[in-house]
C-alpha positions as CSV (number, residue, x, y, z in Angstrom):
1,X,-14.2,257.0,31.1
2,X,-10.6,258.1,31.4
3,X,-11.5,259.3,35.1
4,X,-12.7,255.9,36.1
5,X,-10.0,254.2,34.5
6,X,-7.4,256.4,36.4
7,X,-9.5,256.0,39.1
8,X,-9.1,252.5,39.0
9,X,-5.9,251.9,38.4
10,X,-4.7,254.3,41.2
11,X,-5.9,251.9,43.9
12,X,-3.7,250.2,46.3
13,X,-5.3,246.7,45.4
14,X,-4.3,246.8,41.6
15,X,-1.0,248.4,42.1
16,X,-0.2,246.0,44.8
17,X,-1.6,242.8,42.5
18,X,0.5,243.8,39.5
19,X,3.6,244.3,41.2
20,X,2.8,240.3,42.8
21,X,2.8,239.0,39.4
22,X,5.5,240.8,38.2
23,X,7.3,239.5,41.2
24,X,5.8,236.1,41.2
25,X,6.6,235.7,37.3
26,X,10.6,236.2,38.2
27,X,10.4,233.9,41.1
28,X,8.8,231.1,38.9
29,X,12.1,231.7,36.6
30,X,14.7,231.5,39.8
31,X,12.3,228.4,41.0
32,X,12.1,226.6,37.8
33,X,16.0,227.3,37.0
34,X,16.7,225.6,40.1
35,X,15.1,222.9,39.8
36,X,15.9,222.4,36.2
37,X,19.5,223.4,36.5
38,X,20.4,221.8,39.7
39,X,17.9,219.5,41.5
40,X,17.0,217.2,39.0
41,X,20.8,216.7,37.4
42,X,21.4,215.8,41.3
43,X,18.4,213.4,41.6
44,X,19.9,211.8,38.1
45,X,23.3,211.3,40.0
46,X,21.5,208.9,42.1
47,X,18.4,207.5,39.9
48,X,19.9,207.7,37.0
49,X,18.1,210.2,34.3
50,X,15.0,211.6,35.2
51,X,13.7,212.3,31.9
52,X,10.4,210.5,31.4
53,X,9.7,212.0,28.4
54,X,10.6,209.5,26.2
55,X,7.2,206.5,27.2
56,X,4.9,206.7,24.8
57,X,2.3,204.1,23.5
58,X,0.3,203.8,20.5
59,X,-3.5,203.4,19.5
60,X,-3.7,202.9,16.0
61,X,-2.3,206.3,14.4
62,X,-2.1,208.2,17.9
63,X,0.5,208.6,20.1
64,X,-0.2,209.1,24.2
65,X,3.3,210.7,25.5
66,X,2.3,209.7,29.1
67,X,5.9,210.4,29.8
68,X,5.9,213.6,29.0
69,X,3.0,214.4,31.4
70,X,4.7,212.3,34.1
71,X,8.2,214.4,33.6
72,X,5.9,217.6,34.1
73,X,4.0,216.3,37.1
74,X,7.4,215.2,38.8
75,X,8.6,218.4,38.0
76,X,5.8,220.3,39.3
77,X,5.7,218.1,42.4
78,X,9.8,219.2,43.1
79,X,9.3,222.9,42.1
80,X,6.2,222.6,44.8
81,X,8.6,221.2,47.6
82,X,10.9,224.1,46.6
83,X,8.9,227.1,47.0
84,X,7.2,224.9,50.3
85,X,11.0,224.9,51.4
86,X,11.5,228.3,50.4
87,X,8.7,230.0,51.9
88,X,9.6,228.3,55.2
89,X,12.7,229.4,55.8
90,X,11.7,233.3,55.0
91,X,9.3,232.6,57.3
92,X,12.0,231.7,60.0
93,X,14.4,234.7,58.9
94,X,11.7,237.5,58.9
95,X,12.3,240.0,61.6
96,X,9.2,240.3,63.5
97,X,9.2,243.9,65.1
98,X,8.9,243.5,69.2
99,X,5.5,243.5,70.1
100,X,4.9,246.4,72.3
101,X,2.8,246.3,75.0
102,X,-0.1,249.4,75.4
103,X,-0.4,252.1,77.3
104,X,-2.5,251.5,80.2
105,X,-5.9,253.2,79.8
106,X,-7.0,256.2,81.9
107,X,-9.6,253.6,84.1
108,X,-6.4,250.8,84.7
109,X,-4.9,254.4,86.0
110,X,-7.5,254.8,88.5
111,X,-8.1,251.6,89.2
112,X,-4.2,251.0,90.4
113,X,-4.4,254.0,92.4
114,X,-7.2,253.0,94.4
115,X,-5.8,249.8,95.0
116,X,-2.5,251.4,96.0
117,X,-5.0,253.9,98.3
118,X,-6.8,250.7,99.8
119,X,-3.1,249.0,100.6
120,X,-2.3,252.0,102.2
121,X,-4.9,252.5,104.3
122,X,-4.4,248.6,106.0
């Protein structure tokens, strides 16, 4: 059992997949900072405050806190346009190694040469 485990756990896949979440779960902290820490006081600047959380309404002895789940969504909604933001411009700065073009096979050699044989001989 302790073979297949190691043998398991050795692949590229998991290794690969756990250092993604590792990675992802420190981005979500950077992301969620952001937006917490800097885009939404800046959207309050202008809207005034953003914090829904306060609408609630009542049924009897139960309380819906609709705002809370509207405060989530919109923040959701702005962390999404941040990582969409974020993902474009890596996109833009990654350094895309120049594309080099192959060898010519050993029949495009021949072939060149008897075309250069065939223009030589008109």
């Amino acid at each position: 059992m302790f073979k297949e485990f190691k043998a398991f756990i050795s692949r590229g896949n998991v290794i690969d997949m756990a250092v993604g979440v590792i990675v992802g779960a420190a981005f979500t902290n950077i992301v969620t900072s952001l937006v917490k820490n800097l885009l939404n006081p800046f959207i309050g600047i202008f809207l005034g405050k953003v914090d829904l959380s306060t609408l609630v309404f009542h049924v009897g002895d139960t309380t819906f806190r609709y705002g809370a789940f509207l405060n989530s969504l919109l923040n959701f909604f702005i962390i999404a346009f941040v990582v969409f933001l974020l993902v474009k411009l890596l996109t833009k700065l990654r350094l895309e190694p120049a594309k080099k073009t192959p060898a010519p096979s050993t029949t495009d050699k021949y072939l060149q040469e008897i075309v250069e044989l065939l223009r030589q001989r008109q």
